[in-house]
Structures are given as structure tokens and as C-alpha cells.
LUMDORO-36453 format. One line per field, with one value per residue (C-alpha): x, y, z; residue in one letter. Coordinates in pm, whole numbers, plus 50000, padded with zeros to 5 digits. Layout:
// LUMDORO-36453
u: (X, ...);
v: (Y, ...);
w: (Z, ...);
seba: (A, ...);
//
This chain:
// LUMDORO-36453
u: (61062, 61322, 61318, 61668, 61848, 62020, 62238, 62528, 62586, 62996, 63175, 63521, 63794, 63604, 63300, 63511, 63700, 63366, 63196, 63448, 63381, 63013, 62924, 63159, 62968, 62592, 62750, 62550, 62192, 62164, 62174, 62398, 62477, 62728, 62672, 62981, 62890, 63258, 63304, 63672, 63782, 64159, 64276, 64497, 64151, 63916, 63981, 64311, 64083, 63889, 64164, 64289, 64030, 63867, 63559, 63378, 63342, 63068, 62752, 62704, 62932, 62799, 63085, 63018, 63329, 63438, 63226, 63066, 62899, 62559, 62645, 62806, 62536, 62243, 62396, 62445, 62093, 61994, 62156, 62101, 61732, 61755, 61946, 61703, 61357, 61528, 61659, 61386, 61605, 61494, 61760, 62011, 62358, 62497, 62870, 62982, 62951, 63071, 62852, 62826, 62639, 62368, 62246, 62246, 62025, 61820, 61744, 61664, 61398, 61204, 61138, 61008, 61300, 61477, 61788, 62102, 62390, 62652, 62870, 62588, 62570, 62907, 62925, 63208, 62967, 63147, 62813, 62973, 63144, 62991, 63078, 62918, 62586, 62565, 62629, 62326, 62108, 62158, 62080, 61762, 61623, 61754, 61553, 61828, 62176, 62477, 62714, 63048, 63082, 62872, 62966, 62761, 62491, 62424, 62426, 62140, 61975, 61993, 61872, 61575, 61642, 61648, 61412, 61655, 61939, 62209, 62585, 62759, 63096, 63323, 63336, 63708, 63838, 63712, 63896, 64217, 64221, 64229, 64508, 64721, 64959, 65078, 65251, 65545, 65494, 65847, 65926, 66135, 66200, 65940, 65590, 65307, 65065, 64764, 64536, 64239, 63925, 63775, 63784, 64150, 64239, 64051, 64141, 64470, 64551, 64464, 64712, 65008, 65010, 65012, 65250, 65485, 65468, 65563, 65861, 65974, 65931, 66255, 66099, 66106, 65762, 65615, 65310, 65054, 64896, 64506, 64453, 64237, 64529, 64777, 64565, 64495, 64894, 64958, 64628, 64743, 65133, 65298, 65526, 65759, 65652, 65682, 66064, 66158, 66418, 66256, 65886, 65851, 65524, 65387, 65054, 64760, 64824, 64564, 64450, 64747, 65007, 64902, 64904, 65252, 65398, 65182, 65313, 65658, 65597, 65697, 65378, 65065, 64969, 64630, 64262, 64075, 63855, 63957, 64336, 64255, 64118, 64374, 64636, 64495, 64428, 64781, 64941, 65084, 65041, 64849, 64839, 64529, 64530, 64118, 63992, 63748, 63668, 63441, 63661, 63711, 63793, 64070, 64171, 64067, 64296, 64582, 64680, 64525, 64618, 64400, 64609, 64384, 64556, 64806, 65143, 65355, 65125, 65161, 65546, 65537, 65342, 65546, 65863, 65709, 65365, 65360, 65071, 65000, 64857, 64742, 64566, 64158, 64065, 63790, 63609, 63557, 63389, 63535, 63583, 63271, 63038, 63019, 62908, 62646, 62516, 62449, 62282, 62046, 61975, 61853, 61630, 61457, 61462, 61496);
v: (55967, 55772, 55439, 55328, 55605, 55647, 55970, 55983, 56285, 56303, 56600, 56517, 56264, 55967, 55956, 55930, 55630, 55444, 55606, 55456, 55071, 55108, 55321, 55052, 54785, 54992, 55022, 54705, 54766, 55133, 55467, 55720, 56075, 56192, 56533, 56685, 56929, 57096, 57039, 56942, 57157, 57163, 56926, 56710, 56640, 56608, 56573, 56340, 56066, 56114, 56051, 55791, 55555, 55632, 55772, 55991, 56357, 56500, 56556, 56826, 57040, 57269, 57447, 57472, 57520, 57562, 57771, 57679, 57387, 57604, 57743, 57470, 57189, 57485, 57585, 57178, 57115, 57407, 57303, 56939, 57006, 57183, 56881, 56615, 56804, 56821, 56462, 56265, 55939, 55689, 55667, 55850, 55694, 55882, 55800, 55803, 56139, 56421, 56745, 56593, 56306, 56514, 56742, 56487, 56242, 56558, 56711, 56308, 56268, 56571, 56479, 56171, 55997, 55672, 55707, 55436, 55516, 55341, 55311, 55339, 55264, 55354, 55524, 55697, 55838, 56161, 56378, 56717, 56576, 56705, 56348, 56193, 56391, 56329, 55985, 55931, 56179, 56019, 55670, 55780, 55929, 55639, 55357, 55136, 55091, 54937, 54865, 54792, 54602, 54367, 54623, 54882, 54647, 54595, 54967, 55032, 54744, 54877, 55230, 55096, 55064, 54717, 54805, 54784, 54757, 54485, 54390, 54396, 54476, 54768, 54902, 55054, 54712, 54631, 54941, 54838, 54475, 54568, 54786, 54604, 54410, 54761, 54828, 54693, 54690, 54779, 54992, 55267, 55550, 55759, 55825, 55920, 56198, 56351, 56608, 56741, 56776, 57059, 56949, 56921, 57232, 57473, 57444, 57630, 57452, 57100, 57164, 57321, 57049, 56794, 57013, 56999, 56634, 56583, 56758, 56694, 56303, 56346, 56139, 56180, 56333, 56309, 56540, 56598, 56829, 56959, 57308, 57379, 57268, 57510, 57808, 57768, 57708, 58051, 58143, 58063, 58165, 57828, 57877, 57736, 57400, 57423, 57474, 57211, 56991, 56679, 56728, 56746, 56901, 56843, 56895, 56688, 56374, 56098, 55790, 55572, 55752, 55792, 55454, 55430, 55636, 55482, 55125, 55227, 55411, 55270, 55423, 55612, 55903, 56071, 56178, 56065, 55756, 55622, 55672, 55444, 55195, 55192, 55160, 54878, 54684, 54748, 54659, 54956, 55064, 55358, 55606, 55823, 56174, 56133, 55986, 55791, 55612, 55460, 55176, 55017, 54704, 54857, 54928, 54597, 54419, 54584, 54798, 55138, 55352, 55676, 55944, 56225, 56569, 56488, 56539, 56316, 56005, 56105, 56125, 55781, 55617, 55665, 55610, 55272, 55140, 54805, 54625, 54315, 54027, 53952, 54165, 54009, 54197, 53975, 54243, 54454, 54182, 53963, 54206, 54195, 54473, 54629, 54335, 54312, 54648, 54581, 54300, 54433, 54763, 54538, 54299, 54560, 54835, 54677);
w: (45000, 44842, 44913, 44839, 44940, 45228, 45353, 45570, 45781, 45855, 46006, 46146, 46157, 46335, 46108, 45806, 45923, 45998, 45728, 45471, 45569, 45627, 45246, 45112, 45225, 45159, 44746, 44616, 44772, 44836, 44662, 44874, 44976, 45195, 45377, 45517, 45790, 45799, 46103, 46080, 45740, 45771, 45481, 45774, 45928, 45614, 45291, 45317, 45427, 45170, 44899, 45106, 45227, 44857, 45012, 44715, 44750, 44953, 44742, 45020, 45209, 45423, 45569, 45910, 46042, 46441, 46662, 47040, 47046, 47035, 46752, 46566, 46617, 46558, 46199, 46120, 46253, 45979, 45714, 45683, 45774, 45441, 45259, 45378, 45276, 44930, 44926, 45084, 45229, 45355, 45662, 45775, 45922, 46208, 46323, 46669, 46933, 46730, 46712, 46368, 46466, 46713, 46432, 46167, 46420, 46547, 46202, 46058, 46355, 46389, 45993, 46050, 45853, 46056, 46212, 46238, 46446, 46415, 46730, 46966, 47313, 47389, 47756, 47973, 48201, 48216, 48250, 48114, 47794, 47489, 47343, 47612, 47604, 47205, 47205, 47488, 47314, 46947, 47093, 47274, 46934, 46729, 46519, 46460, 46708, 46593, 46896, 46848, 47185, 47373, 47650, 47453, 47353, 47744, 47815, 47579, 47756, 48112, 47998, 47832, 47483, 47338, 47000, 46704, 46901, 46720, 46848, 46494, 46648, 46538, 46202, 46295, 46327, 46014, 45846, 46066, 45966, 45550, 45594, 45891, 45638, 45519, 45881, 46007, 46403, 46585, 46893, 46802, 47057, 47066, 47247, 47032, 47153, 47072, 47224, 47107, 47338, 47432, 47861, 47792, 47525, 47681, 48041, 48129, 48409, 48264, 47897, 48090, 48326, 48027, 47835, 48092, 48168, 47783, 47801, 48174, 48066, 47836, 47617, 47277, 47157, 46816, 46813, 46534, 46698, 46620, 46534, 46804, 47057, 46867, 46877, 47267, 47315, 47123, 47324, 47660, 47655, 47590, 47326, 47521, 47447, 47120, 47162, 47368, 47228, 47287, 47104, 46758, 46664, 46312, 46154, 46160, 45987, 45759, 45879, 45674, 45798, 46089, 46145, 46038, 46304, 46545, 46447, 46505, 46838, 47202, 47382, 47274, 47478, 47390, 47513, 47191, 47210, 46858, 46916, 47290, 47027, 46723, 46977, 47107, 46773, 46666, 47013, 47166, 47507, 47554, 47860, 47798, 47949, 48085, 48446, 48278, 47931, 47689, 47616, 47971, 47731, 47667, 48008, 48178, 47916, 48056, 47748, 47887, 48183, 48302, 48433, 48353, 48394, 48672, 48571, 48773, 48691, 48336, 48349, 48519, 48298, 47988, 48208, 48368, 48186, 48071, 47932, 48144, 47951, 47589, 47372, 47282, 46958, 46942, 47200, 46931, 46682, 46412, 46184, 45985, 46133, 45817, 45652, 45910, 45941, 45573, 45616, 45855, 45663, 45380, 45561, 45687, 45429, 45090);
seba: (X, X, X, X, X, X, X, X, X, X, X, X, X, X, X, X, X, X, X, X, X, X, X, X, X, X, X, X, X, X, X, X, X, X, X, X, X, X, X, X, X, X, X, X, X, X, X, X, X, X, X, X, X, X, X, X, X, X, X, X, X, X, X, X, X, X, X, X, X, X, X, X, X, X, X, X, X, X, X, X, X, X, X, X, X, X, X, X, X, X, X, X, X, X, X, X, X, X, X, X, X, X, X, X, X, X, X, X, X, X, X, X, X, X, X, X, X, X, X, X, X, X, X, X, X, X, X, X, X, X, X, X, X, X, X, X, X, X, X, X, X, X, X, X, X, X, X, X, X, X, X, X, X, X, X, X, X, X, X, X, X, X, X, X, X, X, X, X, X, X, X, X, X, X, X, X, X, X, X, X, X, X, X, X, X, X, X, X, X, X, X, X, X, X, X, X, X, X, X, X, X, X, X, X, X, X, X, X, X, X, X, X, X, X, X, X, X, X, X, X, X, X, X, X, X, X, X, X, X, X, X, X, X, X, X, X, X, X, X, X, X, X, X, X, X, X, X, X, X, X, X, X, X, X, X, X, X, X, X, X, X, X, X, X, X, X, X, X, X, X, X, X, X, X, X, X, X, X, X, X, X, X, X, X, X, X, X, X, X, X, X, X, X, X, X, X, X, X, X, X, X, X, X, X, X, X, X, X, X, X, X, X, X, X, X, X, X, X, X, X, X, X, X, X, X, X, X, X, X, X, X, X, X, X, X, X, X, X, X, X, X, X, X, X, X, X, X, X, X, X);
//
């Protein structure tokens, strides 16, 4: 065993973000590895945060790719099996819910090796999302739990886990708050939308009726759109939506820019739990296409609305929502959970 080294097992969009802040703040007191499981490949979901957040290249990628979740999380759970026997670490960091995160965690524990997940504790209590049953999983199997809320500290607490369980806040606001000066926050006239999880691509009934709201809203849409949504539009007949005058689809954008267009939109409309939180930091409101979330912070402050699937509250919301009272990024932390995850892994590791 190497006792200096840690490896981070990263697979998709939201464990690069974190990743970025946390392996920047690990550089002076650890050796590192990054394992990519290819779980997100596409360059507009991978590698451009990479380049951007200067995050070095993966010393593994295992290229994964998509697949059920059986088969996704069963090849990752092979394959960094393979990369920890050979590497020896001393801990592995595991980001957020993502498939990603399970087999990393899963693969660390039945070796014996410590596990820290970062973003623990974190609950929508939506039973039959695959986010929702990694993210309970991961912290049950655990050693160390960062939580990014003092909402998420106190949900490990009433389910029993208290054991190496610190509130450090969230490493996303860190990330936010060293890039925020680049943006200059306006309302132009657009809504921003996203859509991207698997409850809401791969149910017919669910994307048409959120397709439609988009376009009967007359809004103007700007719409990087995943490539798992664009296959199951070609998939599913709706072409149509891709036509419509007032929705401009583009591809999958990096964390920078997609920022930019977010700090110039009117509204955010989404089903992603980071989007939920980047709106908030950078003060947009956001309507968010799910009947429940992980960030009710987000949602008792008055800058999130759940409409879930149904089209008419959709349309109304980005005809009618408007935030209702001030913004408390101070929910989130001060900006220094890197800092203090750091801190932590050293005291008890070095």
C-alpha cells in the first residue's frame, strides 16, 4: 500500500467539477491518480473540463462508455478493481451519485482500501433514482463523508452514520466563487434548459410532455442538449422539436461557458441537481422539471420551483416564476470545503 497516494475515481460531468477543486487542494500533501471510468466520453461532457478547469489527464481511462446501469457500473466495478490491486492507494475519493461514484466506492471497499465521498449525505428520497440509490449506497460503505450542507450532515445522522462524517460545505461553490468575476450577470431573453436523466429521457410520455411545454411556452429556448436526450428524441419520433422556431438546440457545452450563457439567461429550466445549484449561486431562477429534490435549500429560499413532468405547470412557471426573497449562499459553506477536506485527509492520513 501506498501511503501517500490517493486515487480519484471520476466518470461524468459532476465529478470533474468537484474533482478539479478538491485534487487542487490534495497537490501539496498527496501523490494522485485520476481514473476516468468513461462514463461521459463525448468531448462536450469530458475532456473540455479537463482543458478548462486544468485538471491533468487521466492516468487511467477505462472506456466504459453508456450501457444499462448493470452493465455500466459491473464493467467500472471490473476495471478499477484491476487499477487499485496495481496501484495500492491509500484512499479513494468518490464524487457525488453517478454510476461513477458506486463502482469506484464498491471496488475501494471490498479491497479493504478507505473510501471518502465527497458530497455525501445528500437525499431526494426518490426510492427508484439510480442517483438516489448510489448516493445512499456509497455513504453506507464509506470511511470518511464530506457533506456539502448541514442538511446532509443531519441526514447521515438520522440514518445512523455519524463515524467520519464532517460538514465542510460544497466544493462547487468553491469552483463557482474563483471563476464568478469572469461573468457578467444580466437577463437577456432567453430560458436555459437542460435535460438529461434517465426517469425523464427515457419515458415517452414524460419528454414529449416537456418538449412540448418548451415550445408551447414561446419562449425563447437555448438548449445544449445531452446525447442521450438526442438519441431518444430521434428514438421516440420528435423531430419536430427540433424545428421549432423558438428552441435553439446546440451541443453539450464546458463548465466556463456554460456558465456564461447561464449568467445571461432570464430562467433556468433543468432536471440536473448541479444545474438546481449553479443557478442558485449565480442568481437565476430555476424551474426544475422533477417532483422532488436534493437541494430543498434551494427550493425553501424561493429560487426553485418543482413542476415535474406536467406541462401546463411548466409553461407557467417560465411565464410567471419569481424568486421570493434573498439568495443565502452561505447554505452551501463559505467557500472553503476544499481547503477543509484537505485538512482533514491530512490529519488523519499523513
Amino acid at each position: 500500500m501506498s501511503e501517500n497516494l490517493i486515487v480519484h475515481v471520476v466518470g461524468a460531468r459532476p465529478n470533474f467539477i468537484k474533482l478539479s477543486v478538491v485534487y487542487d487542494a490534495l497537490r501539496k500533501f498527496f501523490d494522485q491518480l485520476i481514473v476516468h471510468t468513461g462514463q461521459h466520453y463525448d468531448y462536450g461532457l469530458s475532456r473540455v473540463f479537463f482543458k478548462e478547469l486544468n485538471i491533468p489527464e487521466p492516468d487511467y481511462d477505462l472506456n466504459v462508455g453508456s450501457g444499462s446501469h448493470g452493465y455500466q457500473t459491473g464493467e467500472m466495478l471490473k476495471r478499477v478493481e484491476e487499477v487499485l490491486l496495481k496501484e495500492e492507494p491509500r484512499v479513494v475519493m468518490v464524487y457525488g451519485d453517478t454510476n461513477s461514484t458506486l463502482a469506484g466506492a464498491l471496488a475501494s471497499v471490498k479491497l479493504g482500501i478507505d473510501v471518502a465521498h465527497v458530497e455525501a449525505g445528500v437525499r431526494s428520497y426518490e426510492k427508484y433514482m439510480a442517483e438516489e440509490i448510489n448516493r445512499v449506497i456509497v455513504d453506507r460503505i464509506s470511511d470518511i463523508l464530506f457533506a456539502p450542507t448541514r442538511r446532509a450532515f443531519e441526514n447521515l445522522h438520522r440514518e445512523g452514520i455519524a463515524e467520519g462524517v464532517y460538514f465542510t460545505g460544497d466544493v462547487m461553490l468553491d469552483l463557482f466563487l474563483s471563476f464568478r468575476n469572469r461573468f457578467c450577470v444580466k437577463d437577456e431573453d432567453f430560458i436555459l434548459v437542460t435535460v438529461h436523466r434517465a426517469e425523464t429521457t427515457d419515458n415517452p410520455k414524460r419528454l414529449k410532455a416537456i418538449l412540448e411545454a418548451l415550445v408551447e411556452s414561446g419562449e425563447r429556448i437555448i438548449f445544449p442538449m445531452h446525447p442521450r436526450t438526442r438519441k431518444r428524441v430521434m428514438e421516440y419520433g420528435f423531430e419536430w422539436f427540433l424545428k421549432a422556431g423558438n428552441v435553439e438546440v446546440m451541443e453539450p457545452v464546458g463548465y466556463l461557458e456554460f456558465l456564461n450563457i447561464m449568467s445571461r439567461a432570464k430562467k433556468v429550466v433543468t432536471d440536473s441537481g448541479g444545474v438546481q445549484k449553479e443557478a442558485y449561486f449565480i442568481g437565476k431562477p430555476c424551474i426544475t422539471l422533477r417532483g422532488t429534490t436534493e437541494w430543498v435549500e434551494t427550493v425553501e429560499s424561493g429560487w426553485n420551483i418543482l413542476v415535474g413532468a406536467d406541462k401546463e405547470k411548466i409553461v407557467k412557471a417560465m411565464k410567471e416564476f419569481k424568486p421570493e426573497g434573498g439568495r443565502d449562499l452561505s447554505l452551501f459553506g463559505d467557500g472553503g470545503a476544499s481547503r477543509k477536506i484537505a485538512s482533514i485527509l491530512v490529519k488523519r492520513f499523513v
